[in-house]
C-alpha positions in Angstrom: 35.1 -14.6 -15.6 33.5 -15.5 -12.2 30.5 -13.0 -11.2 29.3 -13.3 -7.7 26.0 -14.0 -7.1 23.7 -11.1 -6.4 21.3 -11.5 -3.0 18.0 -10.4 -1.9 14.9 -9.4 -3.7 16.3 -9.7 -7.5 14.6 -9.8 -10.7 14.7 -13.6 -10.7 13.6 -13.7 -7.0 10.5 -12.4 -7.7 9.9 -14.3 -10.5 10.5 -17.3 -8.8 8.0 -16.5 -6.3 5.6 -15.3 -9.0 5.7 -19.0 -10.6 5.3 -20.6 -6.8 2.4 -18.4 -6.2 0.6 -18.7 -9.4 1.4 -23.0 -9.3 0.2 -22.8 -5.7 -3.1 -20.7 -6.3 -3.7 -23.3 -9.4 -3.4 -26.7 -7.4 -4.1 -25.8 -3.9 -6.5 -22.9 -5.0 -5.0 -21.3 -1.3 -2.3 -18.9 -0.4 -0.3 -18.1 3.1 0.8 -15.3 4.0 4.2 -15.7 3.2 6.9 -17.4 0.5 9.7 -19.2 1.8 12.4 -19.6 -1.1 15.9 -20.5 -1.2 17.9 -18.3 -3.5 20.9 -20.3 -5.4 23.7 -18.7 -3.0 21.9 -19.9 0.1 19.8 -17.5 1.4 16.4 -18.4 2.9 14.1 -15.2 2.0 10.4 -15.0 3.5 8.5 -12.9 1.2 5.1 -11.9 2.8 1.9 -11.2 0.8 0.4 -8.6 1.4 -2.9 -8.8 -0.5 -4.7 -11.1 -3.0 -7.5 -9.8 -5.1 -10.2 -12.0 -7.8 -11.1 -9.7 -10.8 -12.8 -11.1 -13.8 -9.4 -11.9 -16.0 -7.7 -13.3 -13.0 -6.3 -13.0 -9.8 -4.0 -10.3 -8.4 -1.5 -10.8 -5.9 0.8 -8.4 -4.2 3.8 -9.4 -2.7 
């Protein structure tokens, strides 16, 4: 049973970028304004962020 791979802004998409952002803020302790990911059928998404925010428990970032 061969599924085709879903595209775009999945479930695992933005998880994905979740993890980079969250790794990236943690080493780099700096953010873009965009993600660049390759999903695993090929497409190159650029996921812009739109805002970051400190609060005392952490940091929020919407993308």
């Amino acid at each position: 049973m061969d599924k085709e791979l879903r595209s775009g802004y999945t479930t695992g998409t933005c998880a994905c970028v979740a993890a980079f952002v969250a790794l990236n803020l943690l080493i780099e302790k700096d953010l873009g304004e965009k993600v660049e990911i390759t999903t695993l059928n090929g497409v190159t998404l650029d996921i812009p962020i739109h805002s970051k925010k400190e609060e005392s428990i952490g940091l929020e970032v919407l993308f």
